[in-house]
N, CA, C and O of each residue as an XYZ file, in Angstrom:
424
protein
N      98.378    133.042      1.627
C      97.643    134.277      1.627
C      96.642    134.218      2.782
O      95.740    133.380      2.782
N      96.831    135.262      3.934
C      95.685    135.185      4.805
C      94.658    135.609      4.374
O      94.616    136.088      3.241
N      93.420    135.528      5.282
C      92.417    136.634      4.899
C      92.087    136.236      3.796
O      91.430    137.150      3.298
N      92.178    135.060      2.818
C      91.718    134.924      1.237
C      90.474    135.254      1.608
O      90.031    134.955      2.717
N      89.553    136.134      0.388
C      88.307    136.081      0.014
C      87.967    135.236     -1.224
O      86.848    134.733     -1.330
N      89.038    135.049     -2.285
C      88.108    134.106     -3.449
C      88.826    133.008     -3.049
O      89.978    132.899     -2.629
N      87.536    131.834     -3.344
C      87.913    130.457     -3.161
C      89.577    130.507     -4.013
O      89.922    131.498     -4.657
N      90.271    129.530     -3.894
C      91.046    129.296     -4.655
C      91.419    127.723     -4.745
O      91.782    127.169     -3.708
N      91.329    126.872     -6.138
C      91.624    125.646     -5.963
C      92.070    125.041     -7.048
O      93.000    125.651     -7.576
N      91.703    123.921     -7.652
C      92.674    123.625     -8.704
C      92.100    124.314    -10.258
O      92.765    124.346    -11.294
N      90.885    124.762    -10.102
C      90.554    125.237    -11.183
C      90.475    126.895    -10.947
O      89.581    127.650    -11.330
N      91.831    127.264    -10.109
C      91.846    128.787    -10.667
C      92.637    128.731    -11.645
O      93.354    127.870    -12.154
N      92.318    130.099    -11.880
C      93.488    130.485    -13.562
C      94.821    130.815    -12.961
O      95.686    130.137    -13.515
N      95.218    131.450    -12.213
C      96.404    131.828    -11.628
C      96.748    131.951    -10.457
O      96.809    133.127    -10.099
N      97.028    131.132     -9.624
C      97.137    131.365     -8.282
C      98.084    131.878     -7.734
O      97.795    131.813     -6.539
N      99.388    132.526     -7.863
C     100.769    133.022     -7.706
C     101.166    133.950     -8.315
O     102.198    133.403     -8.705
N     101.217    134.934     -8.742
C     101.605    135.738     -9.955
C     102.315    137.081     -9.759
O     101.696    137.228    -10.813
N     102.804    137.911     -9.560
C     103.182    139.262     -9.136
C     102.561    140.166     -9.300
O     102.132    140.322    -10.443
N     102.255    141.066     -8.378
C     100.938    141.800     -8.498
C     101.687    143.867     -7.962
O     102.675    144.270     -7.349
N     100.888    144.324     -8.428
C     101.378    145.988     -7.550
C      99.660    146.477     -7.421
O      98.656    146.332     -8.118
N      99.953    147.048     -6.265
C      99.216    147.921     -5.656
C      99.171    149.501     -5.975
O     100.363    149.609     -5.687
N      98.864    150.630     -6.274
C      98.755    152.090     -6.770
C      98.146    153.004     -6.384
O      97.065    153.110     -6.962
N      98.310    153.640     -5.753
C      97.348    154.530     -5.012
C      98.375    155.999     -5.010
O      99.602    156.089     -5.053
N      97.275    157.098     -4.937
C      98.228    158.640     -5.516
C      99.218    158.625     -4.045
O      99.833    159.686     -4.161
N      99.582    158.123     -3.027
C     100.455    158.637     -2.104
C     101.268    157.220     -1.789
O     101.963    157.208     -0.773
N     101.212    156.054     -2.595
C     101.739    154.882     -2.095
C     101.663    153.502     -3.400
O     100.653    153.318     -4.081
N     102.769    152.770     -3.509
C     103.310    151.854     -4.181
C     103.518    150.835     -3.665
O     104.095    150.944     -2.583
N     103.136    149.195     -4.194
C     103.394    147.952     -3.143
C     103.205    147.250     -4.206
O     102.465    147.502     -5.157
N     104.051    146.142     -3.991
C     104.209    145.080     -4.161
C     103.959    143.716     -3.747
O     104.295    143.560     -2.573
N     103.502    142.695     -4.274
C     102.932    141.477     -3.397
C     102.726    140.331     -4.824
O     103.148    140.417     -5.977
N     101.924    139.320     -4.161
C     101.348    138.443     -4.873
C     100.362    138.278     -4.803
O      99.861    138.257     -3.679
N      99.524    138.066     -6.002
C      98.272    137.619     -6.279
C      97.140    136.412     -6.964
O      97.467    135.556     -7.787
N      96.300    136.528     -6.613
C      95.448    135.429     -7.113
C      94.436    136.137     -8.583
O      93.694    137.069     -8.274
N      94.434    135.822     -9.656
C      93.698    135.827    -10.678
C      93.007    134.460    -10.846
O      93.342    133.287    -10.683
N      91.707    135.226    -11.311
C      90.066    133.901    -11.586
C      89.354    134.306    -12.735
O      88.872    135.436    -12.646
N      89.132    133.630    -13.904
C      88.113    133.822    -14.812
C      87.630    132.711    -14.588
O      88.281    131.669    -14.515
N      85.985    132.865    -14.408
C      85.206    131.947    -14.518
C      83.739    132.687    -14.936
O      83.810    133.805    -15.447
N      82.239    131.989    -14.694
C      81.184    132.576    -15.002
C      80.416    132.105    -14.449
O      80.681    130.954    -14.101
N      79.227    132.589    -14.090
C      78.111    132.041    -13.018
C      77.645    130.707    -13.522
O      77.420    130.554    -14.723
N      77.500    129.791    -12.702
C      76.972    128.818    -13.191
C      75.281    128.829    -13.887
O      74.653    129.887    -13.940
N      74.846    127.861    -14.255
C      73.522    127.730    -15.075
C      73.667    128.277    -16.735
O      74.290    127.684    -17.616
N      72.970    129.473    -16.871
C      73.064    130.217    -17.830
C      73.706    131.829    -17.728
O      73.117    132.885    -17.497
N      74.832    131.617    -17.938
C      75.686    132.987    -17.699
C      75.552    133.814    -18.853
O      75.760    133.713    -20.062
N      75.242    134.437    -18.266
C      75.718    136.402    -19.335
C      76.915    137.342    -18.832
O      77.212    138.454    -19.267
N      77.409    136.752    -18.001
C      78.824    137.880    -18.305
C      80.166    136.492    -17.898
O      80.023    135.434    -17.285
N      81.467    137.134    -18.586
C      82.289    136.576    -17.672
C      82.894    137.259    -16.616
O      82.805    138.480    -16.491
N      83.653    136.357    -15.665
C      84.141    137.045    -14.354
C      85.679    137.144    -14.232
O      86.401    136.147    -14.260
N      86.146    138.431    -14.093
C      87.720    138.501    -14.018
C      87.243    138.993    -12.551
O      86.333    139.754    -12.221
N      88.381    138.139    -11.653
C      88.303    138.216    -10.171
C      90.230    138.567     -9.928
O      91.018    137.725    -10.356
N      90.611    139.485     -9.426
C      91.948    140.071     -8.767
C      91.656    139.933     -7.302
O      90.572    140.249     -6.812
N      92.676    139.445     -6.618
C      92.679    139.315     -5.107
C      94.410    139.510     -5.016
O      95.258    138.922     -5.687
N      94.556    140.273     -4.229
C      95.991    140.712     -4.354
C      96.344    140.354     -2.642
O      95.556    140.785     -1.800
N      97.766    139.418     -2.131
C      98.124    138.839     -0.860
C      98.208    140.234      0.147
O      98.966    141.198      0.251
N      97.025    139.767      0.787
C      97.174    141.616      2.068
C      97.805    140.814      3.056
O      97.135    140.500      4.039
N      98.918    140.452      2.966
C     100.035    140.653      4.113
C     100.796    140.606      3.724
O     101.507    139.790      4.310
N     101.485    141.253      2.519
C     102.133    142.352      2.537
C     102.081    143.870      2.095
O     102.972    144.601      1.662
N     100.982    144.060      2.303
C     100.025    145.320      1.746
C      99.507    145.742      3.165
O      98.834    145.109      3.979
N     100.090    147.150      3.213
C     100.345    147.894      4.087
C      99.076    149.372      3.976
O      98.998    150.178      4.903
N      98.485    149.450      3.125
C      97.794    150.439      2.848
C      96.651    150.190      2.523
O      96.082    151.245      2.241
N      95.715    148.939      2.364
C      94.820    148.078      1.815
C      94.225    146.986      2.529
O      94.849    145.968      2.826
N      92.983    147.198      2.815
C      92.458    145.802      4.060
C      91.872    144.972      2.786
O      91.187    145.426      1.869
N      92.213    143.965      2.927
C      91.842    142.759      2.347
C      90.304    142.597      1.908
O      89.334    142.389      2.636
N      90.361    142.769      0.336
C      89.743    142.965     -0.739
C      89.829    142.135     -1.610
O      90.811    141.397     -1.541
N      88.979    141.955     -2.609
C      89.143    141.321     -4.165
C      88.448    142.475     -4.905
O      88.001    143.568     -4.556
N      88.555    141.623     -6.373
C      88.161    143.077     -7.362
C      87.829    141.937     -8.204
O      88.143    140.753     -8.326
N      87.074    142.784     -8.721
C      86.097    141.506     -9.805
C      85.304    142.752    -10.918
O      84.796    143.858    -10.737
N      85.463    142.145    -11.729
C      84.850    142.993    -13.166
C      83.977    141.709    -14.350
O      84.432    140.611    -14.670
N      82.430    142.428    -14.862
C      82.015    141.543    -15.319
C      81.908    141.754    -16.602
O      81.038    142.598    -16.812
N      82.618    141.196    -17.975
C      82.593    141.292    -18.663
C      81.649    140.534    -19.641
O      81.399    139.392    -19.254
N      80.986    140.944    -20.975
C      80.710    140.641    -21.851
C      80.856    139.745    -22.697
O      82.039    139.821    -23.027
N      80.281    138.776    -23.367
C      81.494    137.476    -24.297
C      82.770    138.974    -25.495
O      83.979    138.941    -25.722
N      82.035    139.684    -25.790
C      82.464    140.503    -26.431
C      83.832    141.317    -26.029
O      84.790    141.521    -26.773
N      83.683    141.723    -24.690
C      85.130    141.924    -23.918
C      85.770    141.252    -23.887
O      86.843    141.275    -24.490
N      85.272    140.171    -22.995
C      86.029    139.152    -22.611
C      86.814    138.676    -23.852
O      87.683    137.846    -23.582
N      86.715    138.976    -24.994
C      87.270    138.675    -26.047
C      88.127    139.512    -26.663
O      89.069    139.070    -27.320
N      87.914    140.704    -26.530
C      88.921    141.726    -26.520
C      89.806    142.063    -25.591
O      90.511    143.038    -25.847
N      89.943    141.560    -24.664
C      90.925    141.296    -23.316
C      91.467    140.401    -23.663
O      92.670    140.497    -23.421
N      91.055    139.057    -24.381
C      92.224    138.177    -24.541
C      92.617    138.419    -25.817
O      93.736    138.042    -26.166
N      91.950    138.939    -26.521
C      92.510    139.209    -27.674
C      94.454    140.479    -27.558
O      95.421    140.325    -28.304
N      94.353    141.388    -26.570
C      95.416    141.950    -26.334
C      96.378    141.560    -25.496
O      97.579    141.808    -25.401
N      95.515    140.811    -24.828
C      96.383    139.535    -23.828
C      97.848    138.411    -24.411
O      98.975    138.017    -24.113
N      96.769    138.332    -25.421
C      97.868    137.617    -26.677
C      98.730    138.342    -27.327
O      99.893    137.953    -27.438
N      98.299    139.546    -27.880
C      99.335    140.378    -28.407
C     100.191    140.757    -27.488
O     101.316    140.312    -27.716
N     100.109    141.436    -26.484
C     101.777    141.595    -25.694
C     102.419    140.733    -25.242
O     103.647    140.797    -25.176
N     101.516    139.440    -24.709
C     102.121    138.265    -24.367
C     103.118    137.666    -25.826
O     103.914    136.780    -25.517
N     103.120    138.028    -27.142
C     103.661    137.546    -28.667
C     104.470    139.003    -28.364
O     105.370    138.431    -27.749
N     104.780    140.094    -28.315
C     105.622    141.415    -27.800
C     106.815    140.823    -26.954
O     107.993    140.762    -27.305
N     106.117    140.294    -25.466
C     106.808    140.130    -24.612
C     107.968    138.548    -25.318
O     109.158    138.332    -25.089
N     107.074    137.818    -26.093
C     108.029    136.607    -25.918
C     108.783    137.511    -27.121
O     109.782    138.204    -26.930
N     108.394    137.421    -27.830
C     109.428    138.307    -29.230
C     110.952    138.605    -28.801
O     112.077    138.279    -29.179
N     110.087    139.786    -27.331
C     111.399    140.459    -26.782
C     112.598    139.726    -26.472
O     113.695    139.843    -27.018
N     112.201    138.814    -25.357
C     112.921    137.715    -24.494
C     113.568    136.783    -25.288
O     114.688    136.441    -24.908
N     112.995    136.148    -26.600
C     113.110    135.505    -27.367
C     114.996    136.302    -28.162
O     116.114    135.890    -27.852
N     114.755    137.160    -28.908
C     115.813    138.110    -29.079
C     116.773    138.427    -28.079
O     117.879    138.042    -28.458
N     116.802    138.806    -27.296
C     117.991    138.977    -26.058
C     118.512    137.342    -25.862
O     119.697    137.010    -25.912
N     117.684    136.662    -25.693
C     118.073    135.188    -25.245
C     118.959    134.633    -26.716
O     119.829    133.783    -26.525
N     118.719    135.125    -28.148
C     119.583    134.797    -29.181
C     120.499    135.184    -29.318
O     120.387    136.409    -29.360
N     122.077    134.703    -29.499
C     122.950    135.079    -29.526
C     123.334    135.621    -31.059
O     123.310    134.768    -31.947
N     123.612    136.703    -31.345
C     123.890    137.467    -32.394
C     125.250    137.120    -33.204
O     126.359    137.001    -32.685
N     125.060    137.034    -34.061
C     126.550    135.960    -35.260
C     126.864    136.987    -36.047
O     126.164    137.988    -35.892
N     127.648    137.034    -36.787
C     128.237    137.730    -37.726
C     129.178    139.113    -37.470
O     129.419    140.016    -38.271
N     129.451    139.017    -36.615
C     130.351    140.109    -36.339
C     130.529    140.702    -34.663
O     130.764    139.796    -33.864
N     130.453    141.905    -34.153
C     130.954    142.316    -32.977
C     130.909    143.948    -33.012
O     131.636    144.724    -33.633
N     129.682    144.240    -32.034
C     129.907    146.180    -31.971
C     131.076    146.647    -31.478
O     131.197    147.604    -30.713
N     131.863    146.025    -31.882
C     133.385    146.711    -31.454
C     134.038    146.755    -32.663
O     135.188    147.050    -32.338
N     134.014    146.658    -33.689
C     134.640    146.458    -34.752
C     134.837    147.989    -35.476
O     135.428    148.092    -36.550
């Protein structure tokens, strides 16, 4: 990733991940860097940090995005985090099982 703005090192949360870009006249695709962490000393919020790879982002000069959440959010974000992530495996989980007892052709 050129141009990085957030540090990135062994204690990010996600360093690789698939990311889209959205804007009302344009759509992109790339990879990105995700960071939760919190100010050091005595913190009052946590930090969700998005940095999305601007080279291949064509519509977007190289940015991060950062939102400061609450212990209280921050807990309700992972709290739904988990639920679609238990959705998503459910799903995958089912397609990946092979179905016994018969045949929709019958």
């Amino acid at each position: 990733m050129a141009d990085r703005l957030m540090k990135v090192n062994s204690f990010t949360t996600l360093d690789m991940v698939e990311a889209r870009a959205e804007g009302h006249d344009f759509e992109e695709s790339t990879l990105a860097t995700v960071n939760v962490t919190t100010p050091r000393g005595n913190p009052e919020y946590v930090r969700l940090q998005v940095e999305l790879d601007n080279v291949d982002l064509g519509h977007l000069p190289p940015h991060a995005d950062s939102v400061a959440l609450s212990p209280a959010d921050a807990r309700a974000l992972a709290a739904d985090l988990e639920t679609y992530a238990d959705r998503v495996a459910d799903a995958t989980e089912s397609e990946e099982t092979p179905q016994t007892g018969g045949s929709d052709d019958e």
